[in-house]
N, C-alpha and C positions, 0 to 999 in steps of 0.2 A: 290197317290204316286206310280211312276212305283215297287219299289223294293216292297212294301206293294202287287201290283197285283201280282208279281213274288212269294214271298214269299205265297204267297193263291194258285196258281197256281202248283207250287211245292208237296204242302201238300193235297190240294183237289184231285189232281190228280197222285200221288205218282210218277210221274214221273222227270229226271233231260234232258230229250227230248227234243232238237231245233231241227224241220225239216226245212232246206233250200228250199226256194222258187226261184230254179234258172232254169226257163224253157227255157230249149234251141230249138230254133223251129226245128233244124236237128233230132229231137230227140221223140218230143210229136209226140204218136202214130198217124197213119194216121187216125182213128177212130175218134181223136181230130179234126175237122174241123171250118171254118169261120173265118173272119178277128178280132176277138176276140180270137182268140184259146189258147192261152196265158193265159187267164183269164180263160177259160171254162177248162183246163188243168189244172189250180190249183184250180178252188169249188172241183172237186174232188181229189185229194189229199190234199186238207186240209178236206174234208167231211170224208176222208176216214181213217187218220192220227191223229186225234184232240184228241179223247180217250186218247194216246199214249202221246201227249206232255205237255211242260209246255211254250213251245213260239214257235212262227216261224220269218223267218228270211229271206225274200226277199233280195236277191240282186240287186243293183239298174241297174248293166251294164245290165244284161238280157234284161234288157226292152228300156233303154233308146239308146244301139243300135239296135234294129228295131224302135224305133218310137214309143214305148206302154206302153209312162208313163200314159196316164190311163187307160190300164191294170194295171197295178201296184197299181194305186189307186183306180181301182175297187175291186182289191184284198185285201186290205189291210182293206176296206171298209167291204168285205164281213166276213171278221175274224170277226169287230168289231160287226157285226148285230148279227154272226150265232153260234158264238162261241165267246163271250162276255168275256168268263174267263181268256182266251189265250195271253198274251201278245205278241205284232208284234216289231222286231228289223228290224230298217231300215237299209241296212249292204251298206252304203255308203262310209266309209272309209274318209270322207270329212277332210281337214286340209288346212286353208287360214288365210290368215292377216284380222282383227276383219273386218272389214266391208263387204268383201267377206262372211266370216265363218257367220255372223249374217242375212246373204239371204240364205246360207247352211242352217241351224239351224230353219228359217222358212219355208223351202223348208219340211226339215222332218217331221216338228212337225205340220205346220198349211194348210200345200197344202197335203200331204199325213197323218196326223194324227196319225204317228206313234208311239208306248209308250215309244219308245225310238231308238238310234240309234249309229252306229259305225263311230269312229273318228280318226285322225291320231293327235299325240301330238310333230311331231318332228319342227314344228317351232313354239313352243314354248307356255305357261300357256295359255297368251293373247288372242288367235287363237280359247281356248276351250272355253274361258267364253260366248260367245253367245250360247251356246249348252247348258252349265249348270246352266245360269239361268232359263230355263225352271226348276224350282225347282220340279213338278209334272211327267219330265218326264226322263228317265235312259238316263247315256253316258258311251259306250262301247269306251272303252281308248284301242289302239292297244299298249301292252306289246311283247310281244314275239311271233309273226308269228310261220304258222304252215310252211311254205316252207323255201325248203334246203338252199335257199340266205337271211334268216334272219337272222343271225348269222354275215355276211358281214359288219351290223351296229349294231344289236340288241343286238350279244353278246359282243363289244368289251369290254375293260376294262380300269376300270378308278378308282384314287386313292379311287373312294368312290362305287366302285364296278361295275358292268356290265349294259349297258345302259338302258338294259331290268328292270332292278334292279330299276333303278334310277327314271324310268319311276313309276315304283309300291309306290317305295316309295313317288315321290309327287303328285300320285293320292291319297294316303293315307292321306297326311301329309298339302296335298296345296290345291286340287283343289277337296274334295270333303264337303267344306263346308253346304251344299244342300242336301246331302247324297244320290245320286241321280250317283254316280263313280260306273263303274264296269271294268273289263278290260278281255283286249284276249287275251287268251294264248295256243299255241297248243298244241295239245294232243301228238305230234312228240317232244316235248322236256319237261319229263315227270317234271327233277330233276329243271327244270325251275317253272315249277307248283308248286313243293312244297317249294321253295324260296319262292315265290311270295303268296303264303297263309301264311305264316312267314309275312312277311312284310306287309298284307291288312288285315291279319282276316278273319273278314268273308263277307266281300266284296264279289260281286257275281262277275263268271270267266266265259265266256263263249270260251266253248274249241272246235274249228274246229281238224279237222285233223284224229279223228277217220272215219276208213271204209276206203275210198277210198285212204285214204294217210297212211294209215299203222300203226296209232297213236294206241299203246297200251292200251284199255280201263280199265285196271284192276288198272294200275299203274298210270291214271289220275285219278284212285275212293282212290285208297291210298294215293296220292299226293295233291289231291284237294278239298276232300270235308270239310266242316266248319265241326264247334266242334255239330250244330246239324245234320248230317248228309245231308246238302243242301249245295247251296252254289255253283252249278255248273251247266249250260249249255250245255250239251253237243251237239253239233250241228253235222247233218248227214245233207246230200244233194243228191248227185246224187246218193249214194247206196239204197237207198227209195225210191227218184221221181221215179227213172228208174229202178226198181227193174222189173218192167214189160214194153213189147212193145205192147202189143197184146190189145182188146178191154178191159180183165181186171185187167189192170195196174192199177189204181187206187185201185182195192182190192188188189192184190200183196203189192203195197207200203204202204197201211195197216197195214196187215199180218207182212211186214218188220221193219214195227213201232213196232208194238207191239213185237215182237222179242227182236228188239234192247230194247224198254226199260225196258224190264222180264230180258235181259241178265244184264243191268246197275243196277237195282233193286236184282237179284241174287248177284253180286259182293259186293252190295251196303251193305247187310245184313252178 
């Protein structure tokens, strides 16, 4: 069961650590070379980063606009061989009518083998069930975006409270039969995180938005963590990948792991 590796993963590793896996080729140092470099850019930043975490977190645009969905699957591969403990979220954001969503849903789980994956829930229960009958493997339910236009829909309001809200409660209450529901929430809307652990428990939350978006880490460790002190994702990306340009970027975005997860761990205590 994915939340069973999560939950091992958290505690063996004391870390609450998701490094994003979003290599932008403008970006991967020139050092990075060959028509795989995509791939040979993340062995090391996850070689260098893995200590630090408790999952990673690929996002699928990186790859599938140049053309390197199997980088993607190389990588995703390489987690499972070299780093066995690690949980990978596949950060797809997928959301279609069932028979679309159930080629999404194999696209994650049996073409890339990922332990779990991110989903969009706004048309509706229908759309998630081919995602959550993988009963072995997690689904990341989009609650409450970390960017300034989710609010636009996310926070409106409705006689039975804020859509964000509504969203938590029937992954709670509907759609986590399988116990296999987790949900996003960003680290940019702190007092939304602590809603949203009200209403799931200890549901696991994976929270973008800390580092480069400005999300408060302190008040997402007050806001979100479950009653045993887990219970949260916190996911970095480019403040890590690219913590370094130079030949040793990879140890930099190490060095940046480990940082960040001594600082979530200080809070944490």
């Amino acid at each position: 069961m994915f939340k069973d590796k999560l939950d091992i993963a958290w505690r063996k590793r004391n870390s609450l650590l998701c490094v994003g896996l979003d290599p932008d080729p403008d970006k991967i140092p020139s050092s990075v070379a060959g028509s795989d470099r995509l791939y040979l850019f993340n062995q090391h930043i996850i070689d260098a980063t893995a200590p630090w975490v408790c999952a990673f977190k690929p996002q699928i645009a990186y790859y599938s606009a140049v053309g390197a969905e199997h980088q993607l699957g190389q990588t995703i591969d390489y987690i499972h061989k070299h780093h066995p403990g690690v949980p990978v979220i596949l950060d797809a954001k997928r959301g279609d009518i069932g028979a679309t969503a159930t080629m999404y849903a194999r696209e994650a789980f049996e073409r890339y083998h990922a332990d779990a994956v991110t989903v969009n829930p706004y048309m509706g229960g229908d759309t998630l069930e081919p995602f959550l009958s993988y009963a072995d493997k997690g689904v990341f339910i989009l609650c409450r975006t970390s960017n300034p236009g989710s609010g636009d829909i996310q926070a409106l309001e409705t006689p039975a409270g804020s859509i964000a809200s509504l969203v938590a409660r029937m992954a709670a209450e509907r759609w986590n039969e399988n116990d296999n529901v987790a949900l996003v929430v960003g680290a940019t809307y702190p007092e939304q995180i602590a809603e949203v652990r009200k209403l799931v428990g200890d549901m696991p939350l994976l929270i973008p938005g800390v580092g480069a978006q400005g999300g408060d880490l302190k008040q997402v460790l007050d806001n979100g963590l479950d009653q045993a002190g887990y219970g949260l994702l916190i996911n970095a990306s480019r403040s890590i990948i690219y913590a370094g340009s130079e030949k040793d970027f990879a140890q930099r975005a190490g060095a940046e792991a480990r940082r960040l997860c001594e600082e979530i761990n200080s809070l944490r205590r």
